[in-house]
C-alpha positions as CSV (number, residue, x, y, z in Angstrom):
1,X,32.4,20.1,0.0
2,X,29.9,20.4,3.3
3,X,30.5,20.0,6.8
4,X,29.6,16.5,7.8
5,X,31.5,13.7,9.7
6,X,32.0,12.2,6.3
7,X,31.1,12.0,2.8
8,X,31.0,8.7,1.7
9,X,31.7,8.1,-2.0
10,X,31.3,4.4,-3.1
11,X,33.3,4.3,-6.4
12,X,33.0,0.8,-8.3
13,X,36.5,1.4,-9.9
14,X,35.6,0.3,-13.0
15,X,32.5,1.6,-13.3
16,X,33.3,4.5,-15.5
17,X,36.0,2.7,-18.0
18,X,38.6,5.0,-19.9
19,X,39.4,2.3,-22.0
20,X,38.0,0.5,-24.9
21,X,36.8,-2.6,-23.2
22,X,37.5,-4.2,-19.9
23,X,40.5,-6.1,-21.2
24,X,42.2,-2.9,-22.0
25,X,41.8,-1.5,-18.8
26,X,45.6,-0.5,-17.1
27,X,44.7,1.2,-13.9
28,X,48.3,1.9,-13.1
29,X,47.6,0.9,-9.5
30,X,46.6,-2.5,-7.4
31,X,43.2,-1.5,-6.3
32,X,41.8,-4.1,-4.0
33,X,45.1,-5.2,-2.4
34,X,46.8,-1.8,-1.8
35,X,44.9,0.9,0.1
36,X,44.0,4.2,-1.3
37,X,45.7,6.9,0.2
38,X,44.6,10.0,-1.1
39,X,43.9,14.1,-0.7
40,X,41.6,16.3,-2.6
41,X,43.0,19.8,-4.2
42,X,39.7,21.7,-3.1
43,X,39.3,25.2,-3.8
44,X,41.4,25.2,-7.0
45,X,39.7,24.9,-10.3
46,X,36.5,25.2,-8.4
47,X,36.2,27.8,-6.2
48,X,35.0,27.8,-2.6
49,X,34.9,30.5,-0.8
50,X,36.0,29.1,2.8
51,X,39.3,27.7,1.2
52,X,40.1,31.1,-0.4
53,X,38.5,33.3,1.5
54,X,40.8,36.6,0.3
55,X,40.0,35.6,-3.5
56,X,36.7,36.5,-3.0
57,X,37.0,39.6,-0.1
58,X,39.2,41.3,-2.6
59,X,36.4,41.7,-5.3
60,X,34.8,44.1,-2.5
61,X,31.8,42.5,-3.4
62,X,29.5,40.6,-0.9
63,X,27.6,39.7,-3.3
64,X,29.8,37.5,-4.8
65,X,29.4,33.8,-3.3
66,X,30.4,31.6,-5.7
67,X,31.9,30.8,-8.9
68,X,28.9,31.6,-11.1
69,X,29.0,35.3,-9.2
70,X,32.5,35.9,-9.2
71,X,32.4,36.1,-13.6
72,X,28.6,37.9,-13.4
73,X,29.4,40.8,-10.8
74,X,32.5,42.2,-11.4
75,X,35.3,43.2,-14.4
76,X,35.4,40.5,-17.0
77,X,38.9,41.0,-17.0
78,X,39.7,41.8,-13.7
79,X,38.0,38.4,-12.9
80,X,39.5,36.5,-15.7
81,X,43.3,37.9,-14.1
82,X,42.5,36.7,-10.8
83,X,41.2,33.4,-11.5
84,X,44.5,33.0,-14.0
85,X,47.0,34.4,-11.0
86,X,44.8,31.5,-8.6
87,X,45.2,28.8,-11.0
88,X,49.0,29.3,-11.2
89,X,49.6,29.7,-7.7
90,X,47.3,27.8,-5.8
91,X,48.7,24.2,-6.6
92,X,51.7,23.6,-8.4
93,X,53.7,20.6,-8.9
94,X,55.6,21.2,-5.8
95,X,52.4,20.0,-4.2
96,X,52.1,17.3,-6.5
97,X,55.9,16.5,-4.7
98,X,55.0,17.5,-1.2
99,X,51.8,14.9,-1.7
100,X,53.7,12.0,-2.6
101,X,56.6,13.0,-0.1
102,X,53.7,12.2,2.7
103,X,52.9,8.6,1.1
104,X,49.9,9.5,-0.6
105,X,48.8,7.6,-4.0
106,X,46.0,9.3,-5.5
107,X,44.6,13.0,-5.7
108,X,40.8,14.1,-6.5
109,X,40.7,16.9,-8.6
110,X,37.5,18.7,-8.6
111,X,36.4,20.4,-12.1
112,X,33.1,21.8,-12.8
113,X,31.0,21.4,-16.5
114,X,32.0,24.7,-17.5
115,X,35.3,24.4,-17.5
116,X,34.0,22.5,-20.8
117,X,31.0,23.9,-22.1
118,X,28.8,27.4,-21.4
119,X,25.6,27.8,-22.9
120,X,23.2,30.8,-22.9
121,X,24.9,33.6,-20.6
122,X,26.1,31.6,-18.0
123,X,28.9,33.8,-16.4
124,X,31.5,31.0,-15.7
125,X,35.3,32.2,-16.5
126,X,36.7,29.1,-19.1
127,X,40.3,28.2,-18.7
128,X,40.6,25.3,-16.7
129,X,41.4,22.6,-18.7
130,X,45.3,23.1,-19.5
131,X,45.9,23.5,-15.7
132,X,43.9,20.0,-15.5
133,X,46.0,18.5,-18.0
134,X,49.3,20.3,-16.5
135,X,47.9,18.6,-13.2
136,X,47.6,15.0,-15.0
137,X,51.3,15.5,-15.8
138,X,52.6,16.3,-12.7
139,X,51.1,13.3,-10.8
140,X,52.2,11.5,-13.6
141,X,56.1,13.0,-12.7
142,X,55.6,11.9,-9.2
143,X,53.3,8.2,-9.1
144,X,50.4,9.7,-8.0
145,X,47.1,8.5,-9.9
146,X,44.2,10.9,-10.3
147,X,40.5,10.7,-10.0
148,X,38.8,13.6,-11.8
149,X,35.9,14.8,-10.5
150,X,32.7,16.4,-12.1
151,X,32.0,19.0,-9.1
152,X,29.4,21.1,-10.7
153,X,26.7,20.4,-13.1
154,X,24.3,22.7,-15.3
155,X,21.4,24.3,-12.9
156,X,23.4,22.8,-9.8
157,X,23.5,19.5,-8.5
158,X,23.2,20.0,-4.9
159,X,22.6,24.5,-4.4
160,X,26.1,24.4,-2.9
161,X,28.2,27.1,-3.6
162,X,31.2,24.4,-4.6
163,X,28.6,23.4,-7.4
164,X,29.8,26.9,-9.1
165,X,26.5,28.3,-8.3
166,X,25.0,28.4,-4.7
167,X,20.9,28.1,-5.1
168,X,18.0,27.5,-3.3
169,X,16.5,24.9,-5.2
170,X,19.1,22.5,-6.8
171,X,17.9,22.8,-10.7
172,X,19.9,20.2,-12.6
173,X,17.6,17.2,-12.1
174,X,14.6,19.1,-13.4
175,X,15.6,20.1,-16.6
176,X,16.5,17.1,-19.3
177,X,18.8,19.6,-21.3
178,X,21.1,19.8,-17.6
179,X,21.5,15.9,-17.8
180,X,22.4,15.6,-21.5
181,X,24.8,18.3,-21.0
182,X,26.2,16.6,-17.9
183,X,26.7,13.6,-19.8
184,X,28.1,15.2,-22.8
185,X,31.1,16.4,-19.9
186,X,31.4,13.2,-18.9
187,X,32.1,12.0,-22.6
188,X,34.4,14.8,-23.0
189,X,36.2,13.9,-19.9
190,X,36.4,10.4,-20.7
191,X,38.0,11.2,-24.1
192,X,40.2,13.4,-23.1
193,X,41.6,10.6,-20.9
194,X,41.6,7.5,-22.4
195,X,44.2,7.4,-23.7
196,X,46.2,7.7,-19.8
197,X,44.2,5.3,-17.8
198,X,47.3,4.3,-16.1
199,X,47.5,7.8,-14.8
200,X,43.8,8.8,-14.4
201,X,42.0,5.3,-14.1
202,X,38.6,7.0,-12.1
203,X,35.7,9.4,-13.8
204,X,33.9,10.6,-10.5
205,X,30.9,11.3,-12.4
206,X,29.0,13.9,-10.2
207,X,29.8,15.5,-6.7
208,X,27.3,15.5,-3.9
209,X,23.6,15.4,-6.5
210,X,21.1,16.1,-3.8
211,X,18.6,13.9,-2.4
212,X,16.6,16.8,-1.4
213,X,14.2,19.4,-3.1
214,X,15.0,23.3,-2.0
215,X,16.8,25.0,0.7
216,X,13.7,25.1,2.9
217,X,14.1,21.2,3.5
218,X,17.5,21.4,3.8
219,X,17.9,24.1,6.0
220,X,15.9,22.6,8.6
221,X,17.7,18.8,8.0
222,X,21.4,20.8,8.2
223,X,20.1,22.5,11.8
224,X,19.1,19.6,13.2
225,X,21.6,16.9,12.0
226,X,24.3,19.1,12.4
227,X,23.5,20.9,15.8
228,X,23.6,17.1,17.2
229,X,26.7,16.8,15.2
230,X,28.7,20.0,16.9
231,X,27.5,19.0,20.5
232,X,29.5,15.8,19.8
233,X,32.5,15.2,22.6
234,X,36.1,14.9,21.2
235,X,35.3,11.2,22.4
236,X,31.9,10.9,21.0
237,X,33.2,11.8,17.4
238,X,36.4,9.1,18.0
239,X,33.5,6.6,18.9
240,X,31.5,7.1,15.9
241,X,34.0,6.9,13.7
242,X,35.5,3.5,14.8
243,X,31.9,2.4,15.0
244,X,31.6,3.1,11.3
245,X,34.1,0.4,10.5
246,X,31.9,-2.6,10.2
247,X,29.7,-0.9,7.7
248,X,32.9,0.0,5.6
249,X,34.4,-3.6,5.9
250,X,30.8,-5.0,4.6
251,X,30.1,-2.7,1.5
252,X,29.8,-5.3,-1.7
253,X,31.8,-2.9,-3.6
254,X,35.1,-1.5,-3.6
255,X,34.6,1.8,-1.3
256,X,36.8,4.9,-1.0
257,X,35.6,7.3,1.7
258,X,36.0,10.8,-1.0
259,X,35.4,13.4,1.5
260,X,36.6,13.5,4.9
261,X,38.3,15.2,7.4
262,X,39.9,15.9,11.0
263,X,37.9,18.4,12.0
264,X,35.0,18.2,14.2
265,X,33.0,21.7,13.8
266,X,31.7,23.9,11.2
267,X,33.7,26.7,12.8
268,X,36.1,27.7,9.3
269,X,35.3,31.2,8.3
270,X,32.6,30.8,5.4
271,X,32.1,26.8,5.3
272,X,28.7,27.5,5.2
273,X,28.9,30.0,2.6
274,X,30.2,33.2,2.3
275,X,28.9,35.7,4.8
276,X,26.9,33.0,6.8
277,X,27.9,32.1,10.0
278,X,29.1,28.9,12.2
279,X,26.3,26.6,13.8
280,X,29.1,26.0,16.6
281,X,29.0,29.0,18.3
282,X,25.9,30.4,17.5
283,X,26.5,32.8,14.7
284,X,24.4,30.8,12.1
285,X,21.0,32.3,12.0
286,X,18.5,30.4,14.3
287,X,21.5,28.3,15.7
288,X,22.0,27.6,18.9
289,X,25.4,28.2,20.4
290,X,27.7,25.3,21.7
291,X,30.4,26.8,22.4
292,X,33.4,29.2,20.9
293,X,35.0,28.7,17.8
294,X,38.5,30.6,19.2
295,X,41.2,28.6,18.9
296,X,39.4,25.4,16.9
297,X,40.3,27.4,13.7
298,X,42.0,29.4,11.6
299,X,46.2,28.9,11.9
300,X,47.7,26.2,13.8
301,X,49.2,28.7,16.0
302,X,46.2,29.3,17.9
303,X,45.3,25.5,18.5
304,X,46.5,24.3,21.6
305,X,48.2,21.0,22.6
306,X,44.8,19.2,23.9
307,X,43.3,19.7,20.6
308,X,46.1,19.0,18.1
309,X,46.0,15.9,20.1
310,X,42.4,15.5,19.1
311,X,42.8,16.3,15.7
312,X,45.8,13.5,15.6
313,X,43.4,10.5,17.6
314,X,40.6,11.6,14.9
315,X,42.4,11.5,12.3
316,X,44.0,7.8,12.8
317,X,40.5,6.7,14.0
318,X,39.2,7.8,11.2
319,X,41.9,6.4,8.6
320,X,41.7,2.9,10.5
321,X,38.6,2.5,9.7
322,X,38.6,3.8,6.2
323,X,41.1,1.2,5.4
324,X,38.4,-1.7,6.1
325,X,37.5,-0.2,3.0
326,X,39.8,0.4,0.0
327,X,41.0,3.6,1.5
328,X,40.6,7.5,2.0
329,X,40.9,11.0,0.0
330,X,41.2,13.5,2.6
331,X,39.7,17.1,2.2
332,X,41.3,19.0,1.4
333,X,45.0,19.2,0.7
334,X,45.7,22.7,1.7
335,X,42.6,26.3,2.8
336,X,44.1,30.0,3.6
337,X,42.8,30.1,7.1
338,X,41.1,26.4,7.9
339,X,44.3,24.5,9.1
340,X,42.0,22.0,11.2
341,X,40.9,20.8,7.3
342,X,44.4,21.0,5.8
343,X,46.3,17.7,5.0
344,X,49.5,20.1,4.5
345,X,49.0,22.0,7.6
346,X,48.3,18.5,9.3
347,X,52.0,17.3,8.3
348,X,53.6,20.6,9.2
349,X,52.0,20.6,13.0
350,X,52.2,16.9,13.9
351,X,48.4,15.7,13.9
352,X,49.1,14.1,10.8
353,X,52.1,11.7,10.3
354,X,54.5,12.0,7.5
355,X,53.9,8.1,7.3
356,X,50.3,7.8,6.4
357,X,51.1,4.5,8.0
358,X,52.1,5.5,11.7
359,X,50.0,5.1,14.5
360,X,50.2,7.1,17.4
361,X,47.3,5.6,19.3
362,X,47.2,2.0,17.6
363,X,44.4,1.1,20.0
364,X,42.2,4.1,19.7
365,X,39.5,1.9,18.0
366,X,39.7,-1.2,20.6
């Protein structure tokens, strides 16, 4: 996941089938006339460092800064424990009850290729896949349908560190044998699912593939876009989220808005990567400070009332317009020290209703 207003994921439902043939097709849920109400379990069978920040601090290792680093640059074992003591802990099926306590439908589970296949000395850690299935289970226990999502491909998608290996040029699209092997997971996810399409009826096929070439471009596109982005007003960021609506309401497909999220700054420790600063307040190399990141976040207990408030009127703003389309997955369910992302955190401090349904500020978008 990146910092952005949104991430926008247009998701023909059917476009990956699980099934046979289109007749066989049991979605287990009435897509098009009940909204998607949904939260993504970030940060758990892919690692990102600004969601766990103390998984990755306690290798005492700043060079490790993603997944792919995490197996190469430390014990074998030692890694292999930690990433077996995250998996158990990080999401269990009490959140899988805690999600659909808060009226929620569907949860996005982000998995990367190699949680399937590693070729050649890649340095991923396998062991993914029963906690996947476990996961399948568990929203199965609690009516919650599942969208599985293919986070990271071979040679990286996007040079994000949530694609399991944080590059400068994205390398998947320029090497043939990435692609087949993409699609081979995609098979392999498909089979092992096809069976439960009334659980897991959606294949999100790849997360975030770039539509750029090297970090050289990108860089300068993220300072730009993204310094106009932070100097946004509380109201500004309302506005352009109810403005968004009737693009949403006049997609010709069935939309779900996959990535989103209450907060308004890319102020969370390590968002932009492990050891890299916030283009917020200045810390980012060749950013220019807007203002201080004190008390926008980190815990809850720091944020005052004015901007739980804000995070509240964003947050319905941004859901009432999401629901022009077929609905919202909301990232991420739960991060160590970003509550301003947390769904969980959301519930627990008010500026997100335990009624996905309740509106505090019904008017907020005119």
């Amino acid at each position: 996941m990146t910092h952005s207003f949104l991430r926008t994921v247009t998701t023909a439902l059917c476009g990956i089938t699980l099934a046979s043939s289109a007749a066989a097709i049991n979605p287990g849920f009435p897509y098009g006339s009940q909204k998607v109400r949904g939260v993504n379990l970030g940060g758990w069978l892919v690692l990102e460092p600004w969601i766990t920040p103390s998984l990755f601090e306690q290798t005492g290792n700043n060079d490790i800064i993603d997944e792919w680093t995490f197996g190469q640059l430390q014990d074998r074992g030692t890694a292999t424990n930690r990433l077996r003591q995250h998996w158990d802990t990080w999401i269990t099926e009490q959140d899988f009850r805690d999600i659909a306590a808060a009226g929620l439908n569907h949860v996005r589970i982000p998995i990367g290729y190699w949680a399937f296949q590693v070729q050649g000395g890649e340095p991923y850690i396998q062991g993914q896949l029963p906690y996947l299935q476990r996961a399948v289970g568990w929203a199965a226990a609690n009516n919650l349908k599942v969208i599985v999502d293919l986070h990271g491909a071979p040679g990286s998608q996007n040079g994000f560190d949530n694609s399991g290996q944080k590059k400068d040029f994205p390398g998947w699209h320029s090497d043939s044998n990435n692609v087949r092997r993409t699609n081979d997971v995609i098979k392999q996810i498909a089979d092992l699912f096809k069976d439960n399409t009334n659980v897991v009826p959606i294949i999100a096929p790849l997360n975030e593939p770039a539509g750029f070439y090297g970090d050289d471009v990108l860089s300068v596109t993220r300072q730009l876009w993204q310094h106009s982005e932070n100097r946004r007003s509380d109201q500004e960021h309302i506005n352009v989220a109810c403005n968004y609506a009737n693009e949403v309401s006049t997609f010709d497909l069935w939309t779900i808005i996959g990535e989103w999220t209450p907060a308004a700054t890319d102020c969370a420790k390590y968002l932009n990567g492990r050891g890299v600063g916030s283009r917020y307040d200045g810390s980012y190399p060749g950013s220019s400070r807007i203002g201080s990141c004190q008390g926008k976040t980190g815990s809850a207990s720091s944020f005052s009332n004015d901007y739980k408030n804000f995070l509240r009127q964003y947050w319905e703003a941004q859901v009432i317009t999401y629901e022009k389309g077929e609905g919202w997955i909301q990232w991420t369910w739960k991060a160590e020290n970003a509550d301003e992302w947390s769904y969980q955190a959301g519930l627990r401090n008010g500026w997100i209703p335990q009624n996905p349904s309740e509106r505090r500020f019904p008017g907020i978008c005119g």
